[in-house]
C-alpha positions as CSV (number, residue, x, y, z in Angstrom):
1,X,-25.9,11.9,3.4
2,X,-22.9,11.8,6.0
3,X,-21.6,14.2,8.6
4,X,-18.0,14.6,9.1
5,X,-15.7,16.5,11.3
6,X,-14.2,19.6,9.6
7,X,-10.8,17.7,10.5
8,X,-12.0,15.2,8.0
9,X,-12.8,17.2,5.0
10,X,-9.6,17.5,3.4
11,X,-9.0,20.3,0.7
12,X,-7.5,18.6,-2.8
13,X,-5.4,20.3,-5.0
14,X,-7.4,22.1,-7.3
15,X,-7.2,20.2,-10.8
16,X,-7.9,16.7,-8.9
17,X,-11.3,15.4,-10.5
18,X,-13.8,14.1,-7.7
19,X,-13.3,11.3,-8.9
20,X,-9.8,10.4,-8.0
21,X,-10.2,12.3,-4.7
22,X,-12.8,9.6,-3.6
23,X,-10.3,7.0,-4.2
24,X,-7.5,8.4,-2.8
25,X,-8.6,9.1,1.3
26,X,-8.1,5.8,3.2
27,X,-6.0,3.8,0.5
28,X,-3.7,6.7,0.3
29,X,-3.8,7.6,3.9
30,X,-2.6,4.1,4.6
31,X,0.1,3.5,2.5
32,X,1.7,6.4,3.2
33,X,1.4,6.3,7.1
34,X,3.3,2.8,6.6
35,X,5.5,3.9,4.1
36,X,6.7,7.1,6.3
37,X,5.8,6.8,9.8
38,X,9.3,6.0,10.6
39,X,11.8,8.6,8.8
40,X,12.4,8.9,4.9
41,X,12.4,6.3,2.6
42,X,14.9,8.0,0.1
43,X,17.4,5.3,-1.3
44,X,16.0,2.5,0.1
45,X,14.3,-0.7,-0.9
46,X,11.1,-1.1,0.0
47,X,8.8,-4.2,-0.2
48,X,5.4,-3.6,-0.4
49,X,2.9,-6.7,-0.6
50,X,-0.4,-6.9,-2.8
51,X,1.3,-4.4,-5.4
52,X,-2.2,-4.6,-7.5
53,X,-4.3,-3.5,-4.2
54,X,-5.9,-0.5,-3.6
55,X,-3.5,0.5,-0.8
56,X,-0.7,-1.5,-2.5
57,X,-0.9,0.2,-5.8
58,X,-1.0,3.9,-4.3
59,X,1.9,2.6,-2.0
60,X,4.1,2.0,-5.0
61,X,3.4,5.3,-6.0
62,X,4.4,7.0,-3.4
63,X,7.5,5.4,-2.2
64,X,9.0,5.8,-5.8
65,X,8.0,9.1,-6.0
66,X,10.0,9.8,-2.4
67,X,13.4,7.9,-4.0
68,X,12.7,4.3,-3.1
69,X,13.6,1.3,-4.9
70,X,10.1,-0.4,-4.9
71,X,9.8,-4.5,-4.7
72,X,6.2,-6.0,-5.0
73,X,4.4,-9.2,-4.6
74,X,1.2,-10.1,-6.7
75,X,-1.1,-13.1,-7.1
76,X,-1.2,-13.4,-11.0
77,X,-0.2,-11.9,-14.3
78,X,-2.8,-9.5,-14.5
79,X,-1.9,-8.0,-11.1
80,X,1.7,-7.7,-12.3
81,X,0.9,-5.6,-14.8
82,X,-0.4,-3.1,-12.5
83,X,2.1,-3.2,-9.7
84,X,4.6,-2.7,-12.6
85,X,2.4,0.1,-14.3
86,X,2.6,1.7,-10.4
87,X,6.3,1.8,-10.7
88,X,7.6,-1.5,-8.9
89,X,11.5,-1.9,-10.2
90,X,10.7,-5.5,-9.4
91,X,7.3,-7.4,-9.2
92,X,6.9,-11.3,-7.6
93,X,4.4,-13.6,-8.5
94,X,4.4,-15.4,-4.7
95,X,2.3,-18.2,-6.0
96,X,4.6,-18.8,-8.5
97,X,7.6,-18.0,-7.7
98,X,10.3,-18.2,-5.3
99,X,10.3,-15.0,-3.4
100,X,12.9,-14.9,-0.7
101,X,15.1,-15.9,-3.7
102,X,13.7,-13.0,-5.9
103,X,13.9,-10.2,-3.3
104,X,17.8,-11.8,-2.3
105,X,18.4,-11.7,-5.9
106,X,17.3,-8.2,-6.5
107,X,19.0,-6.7,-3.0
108,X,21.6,-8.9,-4.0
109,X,21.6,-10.5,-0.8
110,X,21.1,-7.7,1.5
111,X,17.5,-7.9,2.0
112,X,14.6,-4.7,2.4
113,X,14.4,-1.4,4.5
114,X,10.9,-1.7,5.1
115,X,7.7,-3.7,4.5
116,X,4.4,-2.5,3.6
117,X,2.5,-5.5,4.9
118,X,-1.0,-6.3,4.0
119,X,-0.9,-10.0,5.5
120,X,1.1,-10.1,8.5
121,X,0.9,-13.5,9.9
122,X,0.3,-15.1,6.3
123,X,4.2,-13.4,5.3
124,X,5.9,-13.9,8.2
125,X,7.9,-17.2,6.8
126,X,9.1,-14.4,4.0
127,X,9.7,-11.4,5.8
128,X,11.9,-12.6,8.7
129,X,14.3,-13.6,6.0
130,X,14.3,-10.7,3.5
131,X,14.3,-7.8,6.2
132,X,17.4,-6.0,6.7
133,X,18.7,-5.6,10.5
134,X,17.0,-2.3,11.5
135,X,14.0,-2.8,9.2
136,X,10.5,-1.9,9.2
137,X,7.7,-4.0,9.1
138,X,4.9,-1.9,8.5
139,X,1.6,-4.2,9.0
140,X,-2.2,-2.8,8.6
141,X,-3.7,-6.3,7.8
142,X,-3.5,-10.1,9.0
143,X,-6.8,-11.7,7.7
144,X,-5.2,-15.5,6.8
145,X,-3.5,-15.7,9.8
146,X,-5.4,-13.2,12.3
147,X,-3.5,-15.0,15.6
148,X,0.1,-15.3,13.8
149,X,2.8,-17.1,16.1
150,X,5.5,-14.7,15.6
151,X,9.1,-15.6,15.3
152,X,10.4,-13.5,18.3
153,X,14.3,-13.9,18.4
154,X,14.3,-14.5,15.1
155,X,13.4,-10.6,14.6
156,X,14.4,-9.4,17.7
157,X,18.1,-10.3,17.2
158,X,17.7,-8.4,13.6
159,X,16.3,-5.5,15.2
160,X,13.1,-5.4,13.6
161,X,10.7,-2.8,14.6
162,X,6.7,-4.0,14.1
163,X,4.6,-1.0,13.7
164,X,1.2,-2.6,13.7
165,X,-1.6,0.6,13.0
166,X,-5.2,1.1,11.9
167,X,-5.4,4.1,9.8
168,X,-8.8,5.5,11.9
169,X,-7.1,6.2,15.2
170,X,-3.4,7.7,14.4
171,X,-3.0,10.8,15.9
172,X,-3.8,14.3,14.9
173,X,0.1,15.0,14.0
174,X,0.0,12.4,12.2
175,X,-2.5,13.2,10.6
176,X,-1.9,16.5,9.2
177,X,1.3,14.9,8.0
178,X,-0.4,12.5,5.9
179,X,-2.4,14.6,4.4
180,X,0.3,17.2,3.6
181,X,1.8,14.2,1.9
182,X,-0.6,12.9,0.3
183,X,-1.5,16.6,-1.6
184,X,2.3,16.8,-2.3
185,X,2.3,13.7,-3.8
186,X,-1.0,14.9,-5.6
187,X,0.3,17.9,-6.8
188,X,3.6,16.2,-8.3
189,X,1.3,14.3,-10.8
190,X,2.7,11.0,-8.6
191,X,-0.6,9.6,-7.2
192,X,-3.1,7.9,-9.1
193,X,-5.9,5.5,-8.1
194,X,-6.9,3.0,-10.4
195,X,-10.4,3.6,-11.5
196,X,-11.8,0.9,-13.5
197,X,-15.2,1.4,-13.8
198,X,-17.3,4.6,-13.3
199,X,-21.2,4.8,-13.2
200,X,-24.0,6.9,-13.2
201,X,-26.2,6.8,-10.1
202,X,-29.1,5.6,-11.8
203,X,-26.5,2.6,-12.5
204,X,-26.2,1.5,-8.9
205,X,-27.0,-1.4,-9.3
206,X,-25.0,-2.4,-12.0
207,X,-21.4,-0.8,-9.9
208,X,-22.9,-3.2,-6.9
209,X,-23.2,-6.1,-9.0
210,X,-19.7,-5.4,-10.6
211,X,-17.6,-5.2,-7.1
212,X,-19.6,-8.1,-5.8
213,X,-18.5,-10.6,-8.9
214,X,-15.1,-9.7,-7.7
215,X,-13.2,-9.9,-11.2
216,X,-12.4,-5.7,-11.1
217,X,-9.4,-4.9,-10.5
218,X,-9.5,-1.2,-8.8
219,X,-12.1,1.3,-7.9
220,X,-15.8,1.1,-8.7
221,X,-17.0,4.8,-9.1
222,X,-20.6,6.3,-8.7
223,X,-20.7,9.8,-10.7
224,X,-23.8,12.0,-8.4
């Protein structure tokens, strides 16, 4: 059992099933504080990295449900088909392929709004050269490279703004916003976690041993 502050219990829409709404708190919570923090998204182009993620996947979501064009990078075929089942108009295998290349292709040369960035440092050599002049790079994670050199003129004379956050500590506006947002977005049928596999508490061990041989791709749930 847990305690929480009465600021943290957060009322769903009433047809959400328990067990989307434990999916949906943080994952959602972050993608949609990078996605929005700074002004509407509506006709824009957004890139949004690790499509197939848990924060990456609800991100999608989101933005196309707010009138974004949606661009996503993924590590393999399988996380492809989920980005694209999310609603990416445009989905990048970076191991694979060429992505400045794809993104200049698809923006036909004039690059993304923002970025939803789950490996700062590690993207940098991309995102310098696919971000617009004015564009957002929205960063919550840098675990490759956790001391990045950044490229500082390179962005600067582009305009870039870095909004670097950790989803815990934004402020109480902030906040309510999100979660306003997020129940929206609930409401509107436009955000769904990916649950892959769903047991019974007597089956705790089995969901432990399934997340820790690392092959599921999306949530692990345990039905109390």
């Amino acid at each position: 059992m847990i305690a929480l502050p009465s600021s943290q219990a957060v009322a769903m829409p009433e047809d959400v099933s328990f067990e989307t709404a434990a999916c949906i708190g943080i994952p959602a919570s972050t993608a949609y504080y990078g996605i929005f923090s700074d002004g509407p998204v509506k006709d824009q182009t957004i890139l949004i990295t690790g499509g197939a993620g848990a924060v990456g996947y609800l991100g999608i979501q989101l933005a196309k449900w707010s009138g974004a064009d949606v661009i996503s990078t993924v590590s393999g075929d399988d996380k492809a088909t989920i980005a694209e089942a999310a609603g990416a108009d445009l989905v990048v295998n970076y191991k694979t392929d060429d992505v400045i290349k794809a993104i200049n292709d698809f923006t036909k040369g004039h690059g993304v709004d923002r970025i939803l960035e789950v490996e700062f440092g590690g993207n940098l050599s991309v995102s310098e050269h696919v971000i617009k002049n004015n564009g957002v790079i929205a960063a919550y994670g840098s675990v490759a490279e956790a001391n990045p050199s950044v490229p500082f003129y390179n962005l600067m004379f582009k305009g870039v703004k870095l909004n670097t956050y950790l989803i815990y500590i934004v402020a109480d506006s902030d906040r309510a916003d999100i979660n306003q947002g997020i129940n929206a977005a609930l409401t509107d049928n436009a955000l769904t976690p990916i649950i892959a596999e769903s047991f019974q508490l007597s089956e705790t061990v089995n969901a432990h041993q399934s997340v820790e041989e690392g092959s599921v791709i999306g949530n692990v749930v345990i039905n109390i």
